[in-house]
PLY file of the C-alpha trace (Angstrom):
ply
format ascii 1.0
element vertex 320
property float x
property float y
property float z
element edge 319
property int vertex1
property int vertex2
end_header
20.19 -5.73 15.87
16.99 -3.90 17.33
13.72 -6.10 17.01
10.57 -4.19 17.84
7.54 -5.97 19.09
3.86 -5.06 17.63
1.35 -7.37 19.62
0.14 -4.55 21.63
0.01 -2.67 18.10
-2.02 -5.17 16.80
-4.47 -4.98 19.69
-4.54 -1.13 19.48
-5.61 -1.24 15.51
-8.04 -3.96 16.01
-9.38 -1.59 19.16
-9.63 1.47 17.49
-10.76 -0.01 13.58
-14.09 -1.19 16.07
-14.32 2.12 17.51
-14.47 3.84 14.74
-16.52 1.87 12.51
-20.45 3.07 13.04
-23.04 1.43 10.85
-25.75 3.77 11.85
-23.68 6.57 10.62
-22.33 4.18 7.47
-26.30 4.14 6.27
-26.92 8.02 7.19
-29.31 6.71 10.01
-27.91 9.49 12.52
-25.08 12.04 12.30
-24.31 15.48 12.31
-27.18 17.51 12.65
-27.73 19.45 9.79
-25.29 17.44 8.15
-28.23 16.08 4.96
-29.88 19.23 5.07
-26.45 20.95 4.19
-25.59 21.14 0.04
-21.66 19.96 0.82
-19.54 18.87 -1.88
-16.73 16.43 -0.88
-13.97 14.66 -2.75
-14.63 11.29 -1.86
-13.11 8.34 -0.75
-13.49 4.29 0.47
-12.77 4.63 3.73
-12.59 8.34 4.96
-8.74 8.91 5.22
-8.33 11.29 2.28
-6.09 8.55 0.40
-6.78 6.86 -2.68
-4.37 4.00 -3.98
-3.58 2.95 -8.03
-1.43 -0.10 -8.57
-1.16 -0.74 -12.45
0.60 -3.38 -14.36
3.98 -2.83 -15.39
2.80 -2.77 -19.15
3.01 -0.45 -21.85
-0.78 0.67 -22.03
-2.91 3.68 -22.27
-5.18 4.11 -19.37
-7.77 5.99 -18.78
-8.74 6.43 -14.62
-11.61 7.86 -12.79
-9.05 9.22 -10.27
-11.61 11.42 -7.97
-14.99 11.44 -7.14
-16.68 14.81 -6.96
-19.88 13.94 -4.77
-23.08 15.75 -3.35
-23.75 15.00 0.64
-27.34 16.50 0.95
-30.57 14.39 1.04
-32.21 16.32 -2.56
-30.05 15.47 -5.79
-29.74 19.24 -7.83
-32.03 20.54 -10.20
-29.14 21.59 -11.93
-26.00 20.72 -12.97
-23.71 21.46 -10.81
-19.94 22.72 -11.67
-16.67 21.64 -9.52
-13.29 23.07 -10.46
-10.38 21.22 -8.89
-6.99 22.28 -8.96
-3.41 20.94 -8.26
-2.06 23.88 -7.46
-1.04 22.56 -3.50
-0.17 18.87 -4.86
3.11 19.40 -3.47
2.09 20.55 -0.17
-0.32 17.60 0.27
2.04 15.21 -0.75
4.52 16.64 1.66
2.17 16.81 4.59
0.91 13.59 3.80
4.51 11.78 4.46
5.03 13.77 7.13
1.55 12.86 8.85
1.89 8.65 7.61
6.04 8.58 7.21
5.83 7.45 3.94
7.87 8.84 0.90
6.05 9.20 -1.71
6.76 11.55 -4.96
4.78 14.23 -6.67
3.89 13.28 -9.70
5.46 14.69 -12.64
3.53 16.51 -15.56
5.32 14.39 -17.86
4.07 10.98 -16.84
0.05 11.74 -16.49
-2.64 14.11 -18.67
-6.16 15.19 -17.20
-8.20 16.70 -19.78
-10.14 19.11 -17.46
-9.69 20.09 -13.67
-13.74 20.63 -13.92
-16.23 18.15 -13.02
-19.52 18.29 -13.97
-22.80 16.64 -11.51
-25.60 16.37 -13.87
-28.78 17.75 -12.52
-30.86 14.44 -10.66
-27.45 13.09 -10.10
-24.73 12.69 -6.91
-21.67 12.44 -8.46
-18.84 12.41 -11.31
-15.36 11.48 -11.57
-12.27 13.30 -12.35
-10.52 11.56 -15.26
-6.52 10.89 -15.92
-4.78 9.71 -18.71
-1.01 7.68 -18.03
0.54 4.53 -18.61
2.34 3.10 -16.22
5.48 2.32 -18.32
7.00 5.18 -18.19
7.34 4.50 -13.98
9.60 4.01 -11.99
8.54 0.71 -10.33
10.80 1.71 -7.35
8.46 5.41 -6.58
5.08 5.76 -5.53
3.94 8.80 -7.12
1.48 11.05 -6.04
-1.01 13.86 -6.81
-3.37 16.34 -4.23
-6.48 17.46 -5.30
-8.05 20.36 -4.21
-11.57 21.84 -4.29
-11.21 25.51 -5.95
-14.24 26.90 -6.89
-18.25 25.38 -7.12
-20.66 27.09 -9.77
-23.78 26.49 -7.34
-23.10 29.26 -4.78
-25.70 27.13 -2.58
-23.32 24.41 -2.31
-20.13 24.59 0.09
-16.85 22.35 -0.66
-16.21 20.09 2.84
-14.61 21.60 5.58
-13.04 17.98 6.15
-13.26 16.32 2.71
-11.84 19.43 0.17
-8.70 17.76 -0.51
-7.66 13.88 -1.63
-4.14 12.67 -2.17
-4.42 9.57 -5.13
-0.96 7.61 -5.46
0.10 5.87 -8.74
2.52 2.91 -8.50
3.48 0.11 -11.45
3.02 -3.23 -10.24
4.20 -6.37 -11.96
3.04 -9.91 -11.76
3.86 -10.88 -8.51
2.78 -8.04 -6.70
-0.39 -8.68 -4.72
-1.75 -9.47 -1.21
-0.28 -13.07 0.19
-0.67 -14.67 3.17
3.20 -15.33 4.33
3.55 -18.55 6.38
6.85 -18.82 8.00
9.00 -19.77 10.62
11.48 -17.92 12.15
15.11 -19.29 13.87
16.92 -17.26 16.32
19.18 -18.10 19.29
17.86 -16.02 21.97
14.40 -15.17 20.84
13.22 -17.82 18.94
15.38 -21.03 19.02
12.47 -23.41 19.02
12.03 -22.40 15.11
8.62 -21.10 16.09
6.11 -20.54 13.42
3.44 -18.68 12.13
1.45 -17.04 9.49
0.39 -13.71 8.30
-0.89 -11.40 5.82
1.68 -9.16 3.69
1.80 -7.24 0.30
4.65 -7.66 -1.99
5.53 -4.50 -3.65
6.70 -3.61 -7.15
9.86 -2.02 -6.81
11.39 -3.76 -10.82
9.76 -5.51 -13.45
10.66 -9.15 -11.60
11.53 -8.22 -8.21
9.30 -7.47 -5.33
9.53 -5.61 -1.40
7.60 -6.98 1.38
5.53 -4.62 2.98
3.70 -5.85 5.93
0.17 -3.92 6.74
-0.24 -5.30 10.52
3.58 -2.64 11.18
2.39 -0.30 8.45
5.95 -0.67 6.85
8.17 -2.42 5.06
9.88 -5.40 7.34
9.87 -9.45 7.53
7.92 -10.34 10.46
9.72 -12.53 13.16
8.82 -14.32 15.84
9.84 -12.76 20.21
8.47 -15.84 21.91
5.13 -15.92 20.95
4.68 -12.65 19.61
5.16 -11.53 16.13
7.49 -8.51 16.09
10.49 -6.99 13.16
13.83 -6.65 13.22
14.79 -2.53 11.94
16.92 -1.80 8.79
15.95 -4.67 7.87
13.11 -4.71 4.76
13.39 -8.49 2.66
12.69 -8.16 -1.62
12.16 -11.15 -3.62
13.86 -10.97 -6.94
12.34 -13.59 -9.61
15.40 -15.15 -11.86
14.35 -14.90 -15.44
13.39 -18.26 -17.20
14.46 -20.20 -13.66
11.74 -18.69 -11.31
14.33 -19.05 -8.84
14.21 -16.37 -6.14
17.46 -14.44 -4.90
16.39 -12.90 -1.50
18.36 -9.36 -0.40
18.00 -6.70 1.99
17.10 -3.52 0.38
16.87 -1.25 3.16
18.99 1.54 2.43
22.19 2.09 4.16
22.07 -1.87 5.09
24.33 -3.56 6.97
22.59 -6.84 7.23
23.10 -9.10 3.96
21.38 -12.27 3.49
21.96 -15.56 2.16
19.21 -16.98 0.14
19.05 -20.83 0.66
18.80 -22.89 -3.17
18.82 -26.33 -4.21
22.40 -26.57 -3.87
22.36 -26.00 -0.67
19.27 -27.98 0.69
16.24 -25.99 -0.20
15.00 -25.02 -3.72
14.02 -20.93 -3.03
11.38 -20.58 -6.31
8.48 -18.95 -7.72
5.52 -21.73 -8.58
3.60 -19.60 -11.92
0.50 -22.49 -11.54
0.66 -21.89 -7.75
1.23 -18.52 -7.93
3.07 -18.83 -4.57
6.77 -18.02 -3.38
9.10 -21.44 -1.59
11.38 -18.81 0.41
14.54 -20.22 2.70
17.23 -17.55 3.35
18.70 -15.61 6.66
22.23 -14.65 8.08
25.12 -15.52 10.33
25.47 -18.65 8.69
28.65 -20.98 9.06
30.47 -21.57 5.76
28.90 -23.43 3.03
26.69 -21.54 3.88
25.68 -24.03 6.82
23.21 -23.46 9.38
24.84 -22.52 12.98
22.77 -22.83 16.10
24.87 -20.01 18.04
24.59 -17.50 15.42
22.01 -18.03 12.91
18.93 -15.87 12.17
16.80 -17.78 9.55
12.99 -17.84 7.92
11.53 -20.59 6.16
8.51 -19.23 4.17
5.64 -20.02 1.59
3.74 -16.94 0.63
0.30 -17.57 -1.49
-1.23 -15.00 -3.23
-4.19 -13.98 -1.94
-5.52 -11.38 -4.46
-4.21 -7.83 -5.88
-3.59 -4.73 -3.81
0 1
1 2
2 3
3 4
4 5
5 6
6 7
7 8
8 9
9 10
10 11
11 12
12 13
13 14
14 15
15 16
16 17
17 18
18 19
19 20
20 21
21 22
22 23
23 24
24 25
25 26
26 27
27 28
28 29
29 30
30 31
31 32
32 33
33 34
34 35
35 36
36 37
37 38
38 39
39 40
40 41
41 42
42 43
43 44
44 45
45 46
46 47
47 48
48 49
49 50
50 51
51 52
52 53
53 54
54 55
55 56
56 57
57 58
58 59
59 60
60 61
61 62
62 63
63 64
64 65
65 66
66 67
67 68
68 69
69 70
70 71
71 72
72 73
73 74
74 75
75 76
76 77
77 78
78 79
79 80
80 81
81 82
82 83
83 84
84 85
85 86
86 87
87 88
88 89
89 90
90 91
91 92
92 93
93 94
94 95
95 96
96 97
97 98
98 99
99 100
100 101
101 102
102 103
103 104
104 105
105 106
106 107
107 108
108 109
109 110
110 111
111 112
112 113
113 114
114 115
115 116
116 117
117 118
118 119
119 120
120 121
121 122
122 123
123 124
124 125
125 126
126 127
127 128
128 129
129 130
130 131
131 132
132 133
133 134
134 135
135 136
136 137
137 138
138 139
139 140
140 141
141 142
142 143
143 144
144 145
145 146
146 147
147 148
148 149
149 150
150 151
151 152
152 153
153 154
154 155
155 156
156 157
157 158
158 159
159 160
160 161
161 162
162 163
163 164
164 165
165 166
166 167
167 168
168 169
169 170
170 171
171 172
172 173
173 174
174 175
175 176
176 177
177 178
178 179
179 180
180 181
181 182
182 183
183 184
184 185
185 186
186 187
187 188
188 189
189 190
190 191
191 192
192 193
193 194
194 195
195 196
196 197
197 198
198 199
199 200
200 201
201 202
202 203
203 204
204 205
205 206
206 207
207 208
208 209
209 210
210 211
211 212
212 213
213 214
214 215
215 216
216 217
217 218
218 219
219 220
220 221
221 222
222 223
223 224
224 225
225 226
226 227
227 228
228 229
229 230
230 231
231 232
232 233
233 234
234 235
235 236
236 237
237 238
238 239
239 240
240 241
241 242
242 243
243 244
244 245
245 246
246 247
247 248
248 249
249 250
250 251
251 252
252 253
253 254
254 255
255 256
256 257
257 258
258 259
259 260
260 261
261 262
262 263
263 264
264 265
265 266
266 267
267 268
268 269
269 270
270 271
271 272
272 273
273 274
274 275
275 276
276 277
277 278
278 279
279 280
280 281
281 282
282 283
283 284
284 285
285 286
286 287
287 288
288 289
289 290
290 291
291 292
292 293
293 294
294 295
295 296
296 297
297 298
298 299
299 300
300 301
301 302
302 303
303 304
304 305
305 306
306 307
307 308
308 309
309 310
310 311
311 312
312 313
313 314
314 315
315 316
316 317
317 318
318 319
């Protein structure tokens, strides 16, 4: 089984997050010259990648979202209103470029599961910016798909204001999320003959995903991906194909743990109660009691030569 290692990963995001993060810039002190003086209009974002990211409950309700910000870069707010048509018209493309660029996968949004009342967005005169609004409800989902939509700038009614060379165009994702999606930080320990057979431990920060109404996929933000983290020596690092979901048993709160990478060939055995460890889901803790792996001797029993094994509490941090 391939394991990959990410420490020097780690070190390279940490390196270039610091590089790139300018506080002078941040609070317009210095930039591009001309750059105030300039009547731009950009679709805006949080933190300049042209993403944004909406994670609703899995519930049947009727929701109204502010799903792009129109906004005015230069110094002077208008006299005037001023008129922004979007359109949708390259979604696809977008979308498509988008999981080509980031190698995710996610969907273009069918008509059928969103409404936007108008593709035009008014600024009011003395003002820097209004939102885009959509109508869905995230019932109608697929937990399993991240859907997405890629807005355009088309046309400005101000013919002294220019649409963003580098912020025209923002790609918004929709997923359904259910109650035990969130951020948690996952402390674990990890069992392996040859890379870890001192049970070595550690702890880091992970999302779970909505992927069903009860279950959940761990995606881990330090890879980027989904994957369990493991431990090479002292390094944290990921075994491939391999991508861990927590299922939560109705009325039990026990957890079933499964691989649900597709095409899998590695199956695991979730440890329970019966077996020496009670694998749950604590509601007043909101916080996951995980024991499962593979390779195990019958029983299933734990076997030094062969086992591969994680021992894990994950404690929700806060949502996504």
């Amino acid at each position: 089984m391939k394991k990959y290692s990410i420490l020097l990963l780690s070190s390279a995001v940490l390196f270039l997050s610091s590089c790139l993060k300018d506080k002078e810039v941040d609070n317009r002190v210095y930039g591009i010259n001309g750059a105030d003086e300039g009547k731009i209009v950009e679709l805006s974002d949080a933190d300049g990648n042209h993403g944004k990211t909406y994670a609703f409950n899995f519930e049947d309700k009727a929701l109204v979202v502010n799903v792009v910000e129109v906004r005015l870069t230069s110094n002077d707010l208008p006299k005037n209103d001023v008129t922004v048509t979007l359109t949708l018209a390259n979604s696809a493309a977008l979308v498509n470029d988008w999981n080509a660029a980031n190698g995710t996968s996610f969907v273009n949004m069918p008509g059928s599961l969103y409404t936007i009342p108008s593709l035009t967005v008014t600024i009011p005169a003395g003002q820097r910016s209004a939102n885009l609004v959509l109508n869905t409800n995230a019932i109608n989902y697929d937990p399993s798909t991240t859907y997405a939509l890629g807005f355009k700038i088309a046309s400005i009614s101000d013919a002294s204001f220019t649409a963003s060379g580098n912020f025209n165009y923002i790609v918004a994702t929709f997923g359904a999320k259910n109650q035990y999606d969130g951020r948690y930080r996952l402390d674990f320990c990890f069992y392996h003959p040859g890379i870890s057979a001192g049970y070595g431990c550690a702890s880091t920060e992970v999302e779970l995903h909505t992927i069903s109404g009860n279950t959940v996929k761990v995606f881990w933000p330090l890879l980027g991906g989904y994957a369990g983290p493991i431990l090479s020596g002292a390094s944290l690092s990921y075994f491939g194909s391999q991508e861990p979901a927590f299922t939560v048993l109705p009325g039990t709160n026990k957890v079933n743990v499964y691989n649900s990478f597709a095409g899998a060939v590695t199956f695991y055995t979730t440890i329970t109660a019966a077996s020496g460890y009670d694998t749950r889901y604590e509601p007043s803790e909101k916080k996951f009691y995980i024991k499962y792996g593979y390779n195990y001797d019958p029983g299933p029993t734990f076997s030094a030569a062969n086992n591969r094994e994680w021992t894990q509490t994950a404690t929700y941090l806060g949502p996504r």
